[in-house]
VEXSEBA-799450 format. One record per residue: residue number from 1; residue in one letter; x, y, z of N, C-alpha, C in turn. Coordinates in steps of 0.05 Angstrom, whole numbers, always signed. Atoms other than C-alpha are relative to their C-alpha. Example, Ala and Ser with C-alpha at 12.3 -4.5 7.8 and 13.67 -1.06 7.14 Angstrom:
<atoms>
atom lonu=1	ropa=A	nu=+18	nv=-24	nw=+0	cau=+246	cav=-90	caw=+156	cu=+18	cv=+24	cw=+0 .
atom lonu=2	ropa=S	nu=-16	nv=-24	nw=-1	cau=+273	cav=-21	caw=+143	cu=-15	cv=+22	cw=+14 .
</atoms>
This chain:
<atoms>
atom lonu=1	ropa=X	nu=+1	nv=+29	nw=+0	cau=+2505	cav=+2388	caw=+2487	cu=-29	cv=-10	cw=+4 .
atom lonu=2	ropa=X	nu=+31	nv=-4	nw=-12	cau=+2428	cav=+2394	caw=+2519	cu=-10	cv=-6	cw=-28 .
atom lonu=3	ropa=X	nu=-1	nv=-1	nw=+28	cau=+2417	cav=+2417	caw=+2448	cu=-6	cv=-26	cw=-18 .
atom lonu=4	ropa=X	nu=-10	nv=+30	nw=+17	cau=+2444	cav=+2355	caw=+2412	cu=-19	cv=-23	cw=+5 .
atom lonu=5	ropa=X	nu=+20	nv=+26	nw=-1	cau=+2411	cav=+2304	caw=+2451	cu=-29	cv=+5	cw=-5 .
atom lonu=6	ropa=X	nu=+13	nv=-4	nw=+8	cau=+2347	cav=+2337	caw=+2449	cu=-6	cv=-8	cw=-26 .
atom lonu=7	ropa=X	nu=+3	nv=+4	nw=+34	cau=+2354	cav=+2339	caw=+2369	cu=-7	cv=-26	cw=-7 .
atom lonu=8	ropa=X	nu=+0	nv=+10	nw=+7	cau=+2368	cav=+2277	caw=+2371	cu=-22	cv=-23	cw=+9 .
atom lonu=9	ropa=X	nu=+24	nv=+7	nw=-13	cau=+2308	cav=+2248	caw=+2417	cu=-21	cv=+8	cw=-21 .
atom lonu=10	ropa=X	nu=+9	nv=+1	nw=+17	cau=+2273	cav=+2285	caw=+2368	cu=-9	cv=-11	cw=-16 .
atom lonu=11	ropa=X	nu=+1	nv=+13	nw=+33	cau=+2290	cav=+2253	caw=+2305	cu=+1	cv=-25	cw=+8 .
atom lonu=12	ropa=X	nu=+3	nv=+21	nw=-2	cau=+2286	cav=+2188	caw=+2339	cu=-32	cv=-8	cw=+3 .
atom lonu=13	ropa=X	nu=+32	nv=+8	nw=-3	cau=+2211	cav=+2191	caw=+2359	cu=-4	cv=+14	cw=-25 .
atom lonu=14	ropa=X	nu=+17	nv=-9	nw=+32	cau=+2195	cav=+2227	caw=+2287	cu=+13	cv=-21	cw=-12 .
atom lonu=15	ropa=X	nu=+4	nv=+22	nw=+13	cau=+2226	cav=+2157	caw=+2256	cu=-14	cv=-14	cw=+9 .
atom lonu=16	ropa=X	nu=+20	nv=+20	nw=-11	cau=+2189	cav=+2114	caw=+2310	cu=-28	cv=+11	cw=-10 .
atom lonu=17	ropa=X	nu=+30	nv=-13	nw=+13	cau=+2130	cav=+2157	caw=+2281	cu=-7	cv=-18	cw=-20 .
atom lonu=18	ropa=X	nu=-1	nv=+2	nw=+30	cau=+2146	cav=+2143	caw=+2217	cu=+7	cv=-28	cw=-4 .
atom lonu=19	ropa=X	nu=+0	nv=+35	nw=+0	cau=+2162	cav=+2065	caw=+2220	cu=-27	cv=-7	cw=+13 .
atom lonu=20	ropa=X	nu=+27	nv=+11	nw=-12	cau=+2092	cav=+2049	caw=+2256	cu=-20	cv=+15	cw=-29 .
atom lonu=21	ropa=X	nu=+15	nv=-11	nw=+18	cau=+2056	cav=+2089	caw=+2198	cu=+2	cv=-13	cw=-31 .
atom lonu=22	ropa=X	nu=-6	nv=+23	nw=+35	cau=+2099	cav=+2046	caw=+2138	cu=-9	cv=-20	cw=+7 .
atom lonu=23	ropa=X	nu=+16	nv=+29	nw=-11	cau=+2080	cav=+1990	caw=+2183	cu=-27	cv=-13	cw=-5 .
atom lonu=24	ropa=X	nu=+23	nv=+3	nw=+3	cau=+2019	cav=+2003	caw=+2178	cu=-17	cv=+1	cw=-23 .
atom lonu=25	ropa=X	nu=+7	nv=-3	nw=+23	cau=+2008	cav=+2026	caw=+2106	cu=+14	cv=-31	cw=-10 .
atom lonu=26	ropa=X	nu=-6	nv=+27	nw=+19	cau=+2054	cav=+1957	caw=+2085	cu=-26	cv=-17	cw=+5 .
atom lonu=27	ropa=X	nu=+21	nv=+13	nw=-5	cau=+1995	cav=+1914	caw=+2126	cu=-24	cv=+10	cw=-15 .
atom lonu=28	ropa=X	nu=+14	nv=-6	nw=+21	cau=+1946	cav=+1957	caw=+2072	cu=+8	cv=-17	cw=-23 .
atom lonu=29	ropa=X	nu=-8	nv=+8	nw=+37	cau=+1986	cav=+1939	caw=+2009	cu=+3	cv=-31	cw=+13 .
atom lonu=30	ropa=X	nu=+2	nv=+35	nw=-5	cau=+1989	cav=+1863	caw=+2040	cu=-28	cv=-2	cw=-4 .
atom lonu=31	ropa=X	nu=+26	nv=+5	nw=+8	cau=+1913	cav=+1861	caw=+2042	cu=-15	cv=+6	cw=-23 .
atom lonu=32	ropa=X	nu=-3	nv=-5	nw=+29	cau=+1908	cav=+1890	caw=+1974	cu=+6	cv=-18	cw=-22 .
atom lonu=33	ropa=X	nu=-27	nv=+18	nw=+16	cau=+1964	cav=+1849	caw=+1944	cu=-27	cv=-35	cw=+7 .
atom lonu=34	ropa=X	nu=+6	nv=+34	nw=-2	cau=+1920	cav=+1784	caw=+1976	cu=-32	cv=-1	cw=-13 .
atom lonu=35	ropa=X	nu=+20	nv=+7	nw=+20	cau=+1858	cav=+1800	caw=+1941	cu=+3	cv=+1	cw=-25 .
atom lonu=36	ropa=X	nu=-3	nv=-10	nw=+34	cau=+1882	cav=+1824	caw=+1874	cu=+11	cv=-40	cw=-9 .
atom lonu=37	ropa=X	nu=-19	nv=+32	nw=+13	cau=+1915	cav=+1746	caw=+1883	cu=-27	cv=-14	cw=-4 .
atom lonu=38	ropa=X	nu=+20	nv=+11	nw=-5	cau=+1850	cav=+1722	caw=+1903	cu=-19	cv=+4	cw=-26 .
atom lonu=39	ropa=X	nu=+12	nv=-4	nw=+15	cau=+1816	cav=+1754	caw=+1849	cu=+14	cv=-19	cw=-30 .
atom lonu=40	ropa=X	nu=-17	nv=+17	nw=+22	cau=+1867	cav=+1733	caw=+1789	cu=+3	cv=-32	cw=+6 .
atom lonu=41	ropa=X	nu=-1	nv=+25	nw=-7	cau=+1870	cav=+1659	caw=+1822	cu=-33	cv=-13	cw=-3 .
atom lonu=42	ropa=X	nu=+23	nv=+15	nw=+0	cau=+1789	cav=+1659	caw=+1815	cu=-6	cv=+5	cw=-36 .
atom lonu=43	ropa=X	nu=+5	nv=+0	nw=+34	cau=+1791	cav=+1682	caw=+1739	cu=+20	cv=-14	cw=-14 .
atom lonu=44	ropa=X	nu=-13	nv=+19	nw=+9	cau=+1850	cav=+1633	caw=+1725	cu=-21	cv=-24	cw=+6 .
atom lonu=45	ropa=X	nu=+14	nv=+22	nw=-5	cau=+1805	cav=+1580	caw=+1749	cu=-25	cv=-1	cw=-26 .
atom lonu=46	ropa=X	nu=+19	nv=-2	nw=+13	cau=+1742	cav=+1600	caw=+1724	cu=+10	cv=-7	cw=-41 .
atom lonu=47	ropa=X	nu=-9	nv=-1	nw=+30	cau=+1781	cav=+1606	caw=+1644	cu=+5	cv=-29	cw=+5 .
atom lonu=48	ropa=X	nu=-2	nv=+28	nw=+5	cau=+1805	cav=+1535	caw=+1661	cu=-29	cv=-15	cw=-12 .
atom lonu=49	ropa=X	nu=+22	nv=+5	nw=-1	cau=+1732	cav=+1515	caw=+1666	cu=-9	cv=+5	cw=-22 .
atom lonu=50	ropa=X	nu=+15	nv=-5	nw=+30	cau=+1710	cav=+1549	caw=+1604	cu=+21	cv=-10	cw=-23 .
atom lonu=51	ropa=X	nu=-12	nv=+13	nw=+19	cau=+1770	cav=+1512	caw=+1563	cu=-4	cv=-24	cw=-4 .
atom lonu=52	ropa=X	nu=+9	nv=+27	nw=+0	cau=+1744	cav=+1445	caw=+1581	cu=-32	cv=-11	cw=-12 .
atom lonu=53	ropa=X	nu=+44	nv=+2	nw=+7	cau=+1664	cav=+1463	caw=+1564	cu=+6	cv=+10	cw=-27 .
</atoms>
């Protein structure tokens, strides 16, 4: 039974591992994701600008 819970203490701190690490890679692909907007929102602009000149 020792056994068991052990196992299962285990596999609870190797997901708490593992959720702080997706956590932390999603907050990457969010800062990613907000320049690629940033970028495409400054060359939508910019093309506006060159349809009016």
């Amino acid at each position: 039974m020792k056994d068991n819970n052990a196992d299962k203490i285990k596999n609870v701190e190797q997901l708490s591992r593992e959720v702080v690490t997706m956590r932390k890679e999603l907050e990457d692909v969010k800062e990613v994701l907000k320049g690629l907007i940033q970028v495409v929102m400054g060359r939508e602009e910019n093309l506006d600008e060159d349809e009016y000149n």
